[in-house]
C-alpha positions in Angstrom: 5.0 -2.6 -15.2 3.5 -2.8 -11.7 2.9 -6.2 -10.5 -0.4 -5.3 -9.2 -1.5 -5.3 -12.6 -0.8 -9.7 -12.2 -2.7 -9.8 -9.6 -6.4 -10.7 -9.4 -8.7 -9.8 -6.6 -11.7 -12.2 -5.4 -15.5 -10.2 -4.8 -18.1 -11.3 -2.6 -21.1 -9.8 -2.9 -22.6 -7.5 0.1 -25.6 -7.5 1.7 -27.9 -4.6 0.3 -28.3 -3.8 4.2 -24.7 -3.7 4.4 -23.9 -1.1 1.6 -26.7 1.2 3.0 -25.2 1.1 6.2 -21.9 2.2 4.8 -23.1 4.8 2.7 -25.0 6.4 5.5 -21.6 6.3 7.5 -19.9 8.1 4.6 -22.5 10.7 4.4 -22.5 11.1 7.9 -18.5 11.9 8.0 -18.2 13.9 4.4 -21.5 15.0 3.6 -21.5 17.9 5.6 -19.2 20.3 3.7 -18.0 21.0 0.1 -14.6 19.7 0.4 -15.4 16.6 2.3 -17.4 15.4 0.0 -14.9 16.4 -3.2 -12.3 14.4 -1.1 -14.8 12.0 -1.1 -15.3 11.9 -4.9 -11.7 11.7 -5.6 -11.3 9.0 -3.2 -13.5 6.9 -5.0 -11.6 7.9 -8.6 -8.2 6.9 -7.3 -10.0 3.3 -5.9 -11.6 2.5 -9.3 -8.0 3.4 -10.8 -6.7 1.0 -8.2 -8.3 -1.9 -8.8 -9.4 -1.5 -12.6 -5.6 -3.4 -13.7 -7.1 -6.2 -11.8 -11.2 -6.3 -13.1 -12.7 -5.9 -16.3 -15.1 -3.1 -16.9 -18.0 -5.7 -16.6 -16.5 -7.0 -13.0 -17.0 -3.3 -12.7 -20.2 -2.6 -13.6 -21.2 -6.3 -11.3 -19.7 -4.4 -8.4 -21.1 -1.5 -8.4 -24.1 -1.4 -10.5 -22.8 1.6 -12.9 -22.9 1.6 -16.4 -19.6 0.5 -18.3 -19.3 3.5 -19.9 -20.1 5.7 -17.2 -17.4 3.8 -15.4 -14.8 4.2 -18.4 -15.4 7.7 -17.6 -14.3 7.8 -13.7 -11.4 5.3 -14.2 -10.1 7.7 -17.4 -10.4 10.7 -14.9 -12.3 12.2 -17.7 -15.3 12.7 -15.0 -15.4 12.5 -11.2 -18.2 10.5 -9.2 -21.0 12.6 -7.9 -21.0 12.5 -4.3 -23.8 9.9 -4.6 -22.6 7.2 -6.8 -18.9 8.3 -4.8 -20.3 6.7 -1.5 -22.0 4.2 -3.4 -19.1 2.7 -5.2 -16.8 2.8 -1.9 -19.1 1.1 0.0 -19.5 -2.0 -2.5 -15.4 -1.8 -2.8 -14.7 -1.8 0.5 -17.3 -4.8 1.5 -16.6 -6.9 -1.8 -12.5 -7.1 -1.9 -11.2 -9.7 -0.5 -8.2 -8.5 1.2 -7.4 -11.8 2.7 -7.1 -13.6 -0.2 -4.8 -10.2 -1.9 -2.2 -10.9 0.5 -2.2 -14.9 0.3 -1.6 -14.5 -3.3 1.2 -11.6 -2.8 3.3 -14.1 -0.1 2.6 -16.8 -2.4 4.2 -14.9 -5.6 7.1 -13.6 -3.3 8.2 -17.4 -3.0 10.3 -16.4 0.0 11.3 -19.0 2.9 10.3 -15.8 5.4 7.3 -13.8 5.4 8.7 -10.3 5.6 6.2 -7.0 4.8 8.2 -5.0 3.5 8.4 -7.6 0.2 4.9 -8.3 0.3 3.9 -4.9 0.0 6.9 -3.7 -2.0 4.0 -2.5 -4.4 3.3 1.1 -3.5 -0.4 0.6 -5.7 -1.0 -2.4 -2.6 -0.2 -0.2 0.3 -2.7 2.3 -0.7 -5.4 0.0 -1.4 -4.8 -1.4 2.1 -4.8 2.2 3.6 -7.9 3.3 1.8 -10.0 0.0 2.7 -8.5 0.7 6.4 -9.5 4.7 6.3 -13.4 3.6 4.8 -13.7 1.3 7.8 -12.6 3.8 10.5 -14.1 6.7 8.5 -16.4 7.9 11.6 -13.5 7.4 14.2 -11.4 9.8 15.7 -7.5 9.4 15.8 -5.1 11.5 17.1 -2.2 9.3 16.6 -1.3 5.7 14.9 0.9 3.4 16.5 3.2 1.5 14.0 4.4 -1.6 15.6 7.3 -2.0 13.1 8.9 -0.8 10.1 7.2 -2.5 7.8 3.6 -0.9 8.3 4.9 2.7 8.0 4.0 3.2 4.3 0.5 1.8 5.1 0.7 4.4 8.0 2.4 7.2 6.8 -0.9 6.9 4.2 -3.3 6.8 7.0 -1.5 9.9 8.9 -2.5 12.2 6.0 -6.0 10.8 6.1 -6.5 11.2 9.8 -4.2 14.2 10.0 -2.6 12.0 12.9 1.2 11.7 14.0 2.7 8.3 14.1 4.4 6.9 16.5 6.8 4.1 16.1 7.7 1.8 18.6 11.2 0.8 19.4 12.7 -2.2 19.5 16.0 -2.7 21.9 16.8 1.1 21.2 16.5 3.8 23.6 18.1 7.6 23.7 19.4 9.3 27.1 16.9 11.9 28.4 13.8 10.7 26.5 11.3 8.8 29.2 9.5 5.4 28.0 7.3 2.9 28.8 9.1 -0.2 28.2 8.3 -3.9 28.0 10.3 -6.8 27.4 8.8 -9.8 25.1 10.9 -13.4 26.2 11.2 -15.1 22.5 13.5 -18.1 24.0 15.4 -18.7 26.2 18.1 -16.5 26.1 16.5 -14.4 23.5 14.7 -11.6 24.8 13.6 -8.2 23.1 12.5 -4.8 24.9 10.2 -2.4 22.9 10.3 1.2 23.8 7.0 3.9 23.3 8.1 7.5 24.0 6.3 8.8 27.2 5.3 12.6 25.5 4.0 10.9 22.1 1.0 9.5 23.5 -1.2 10.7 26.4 -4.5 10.0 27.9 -6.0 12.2 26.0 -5.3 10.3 22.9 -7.3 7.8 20.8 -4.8 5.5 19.2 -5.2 3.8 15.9 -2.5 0.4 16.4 -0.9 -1.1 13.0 1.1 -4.3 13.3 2.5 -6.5 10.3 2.3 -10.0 11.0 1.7 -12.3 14.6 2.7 -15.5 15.1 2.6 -15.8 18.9 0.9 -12.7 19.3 3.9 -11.5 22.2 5.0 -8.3 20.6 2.1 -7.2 19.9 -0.1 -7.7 23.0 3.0 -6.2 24.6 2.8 -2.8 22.7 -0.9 -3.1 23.8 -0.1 -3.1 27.9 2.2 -0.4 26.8 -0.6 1.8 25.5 -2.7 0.9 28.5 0.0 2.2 30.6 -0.4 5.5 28.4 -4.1 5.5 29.1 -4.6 6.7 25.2 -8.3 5.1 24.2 -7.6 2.7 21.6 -9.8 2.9 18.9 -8.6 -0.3 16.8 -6.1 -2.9 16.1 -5.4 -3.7 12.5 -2.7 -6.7 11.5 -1.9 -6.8 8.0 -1.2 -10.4 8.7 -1.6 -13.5 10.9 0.7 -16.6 10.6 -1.1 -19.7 11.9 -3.5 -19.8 14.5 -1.0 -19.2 17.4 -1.8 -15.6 18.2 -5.7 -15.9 18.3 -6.2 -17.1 21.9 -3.6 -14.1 23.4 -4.9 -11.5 21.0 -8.5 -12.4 21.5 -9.6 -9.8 24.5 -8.3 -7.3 22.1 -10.6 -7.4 19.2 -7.6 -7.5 17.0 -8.5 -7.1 13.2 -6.4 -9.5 11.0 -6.4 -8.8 7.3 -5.1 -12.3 6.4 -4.8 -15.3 8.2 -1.6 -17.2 6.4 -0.9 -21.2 6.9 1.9 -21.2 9.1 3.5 -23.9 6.8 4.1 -21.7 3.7 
């Protein structure tokens, strides 16, 4: 059994001004043809399905305001969403879950002296969830490519490249090939410890607008550095999502950025 089933997810409840701003950005991005708004309807099928191992059908029908039964229905696959109760019930989702407190309780479970991603969201039913709530936030954005920071983010990426229909690009860490050109950048992590990240030159061009993923920041170094990097590029970047902050380190470097941090984790754990 999946150990997202264990897990249980904390709700706030949205603003009504809130959800009606979400739902007119939905309709605005998938209500124009036929099959963006069935993508839309299965989207919110697969979310329900998602998060149902975690809520009861009456944390359910609290959510989103739909009947039990009619629920039952949509989470069975029996029945997709209409389009309208579709960009209904991913609005309320994607406002109520508390992602934050998710990923405290997934570190917390993996009981590991080091906080490393690729533990914490060993759960493929996680990553999507993550991906999804990411894709409903930047839903009326344009990306040509995402920037993976690290290794760790690429099944939350590779996810978000079929939504966008964008390339990734990974950056490289003390690894370069002969013949490829780079903007490079070297991060000083002590003393005598210093690492050199690598973005390949043809992968990303001014005329890109760059979605960035990172996994977790502690002093924030690596991934400001990957930031000058794209500035270098000239691509427009669109957002910066960390899955993760450790302490409170990183907030002063990071804060020109408008970095978007999913959790913020006591350094001390």
């Amino acid at each position: 059994m999946s150990s997202w089933s264990k897990r249980v997810l904390v709700i706030r409840k949205p603003l009504e001004r809130e959800v009606e701003e979400f739902v007119e950005k939905l309709v605005r991005v998938h209500g124009k043809s036929k099959a963006d708004k069935m993508k839309l309807r299965l989207l919110a099928s697969e979310v329900l399905r998602l998060i149902k191992p975690s809520l009861s059908y009456r944390d359910l029908y609290e959510l989103t305001g739909l009947p039990e039964s009619v629920l039952c229905r949509y989470v069975r696959g029996s029945v997709i969403p209409s389009f309208e109760h579709a960009t209904r019930i991913l609005a309320r989702i994607s406002l109520s879950v508390d992602l934050g407190h998710l990923l405290r309780d997934l570190v917390e479970h993996e009981k590991s002296p080091i906080i490393d991603l690729l533990r914490v969201l060993k759960d493929p039913y996680v990553a999507r969830l993550l991906s999804i709530m990411i894709y409903l936030d930047l839903a009326d954005r344009k990306i040509t490519k995402i920037i993976a920071t690290a290794e760790a983010v690429l099944p939350i990426a590779t996810m978000l490249s079929i939504e966008f229909s964008a390339p990734i690009v990974l950056v490289k860490r003390n690894k370069s090939y002969p013949g490829i050109q780079y903007y490079s950048i070297s991060v000083m992590r002590g003393p005598r410890d210093v690492e050199t990240l690598y973005l390949d030159r043809d992968l990303v061009t001014r005329k890109d607008s760059v979605l960035v993923l990172s996994d977790v920041v502690y002093s924030g170094k690596t991934l400001e550095a990957v930031l000058h990097m794209l500035m270098k590029s000239k691509a427009e970047i669109v957002d910066v999502y960390v899955i993760m902050g450790l302490g409170s380190n990183w907030m002063e470097r990071l804060k020109p950025y408008n970095v978007k941090v999913l959790s913020i984790v006591p350094f001390e754990i």
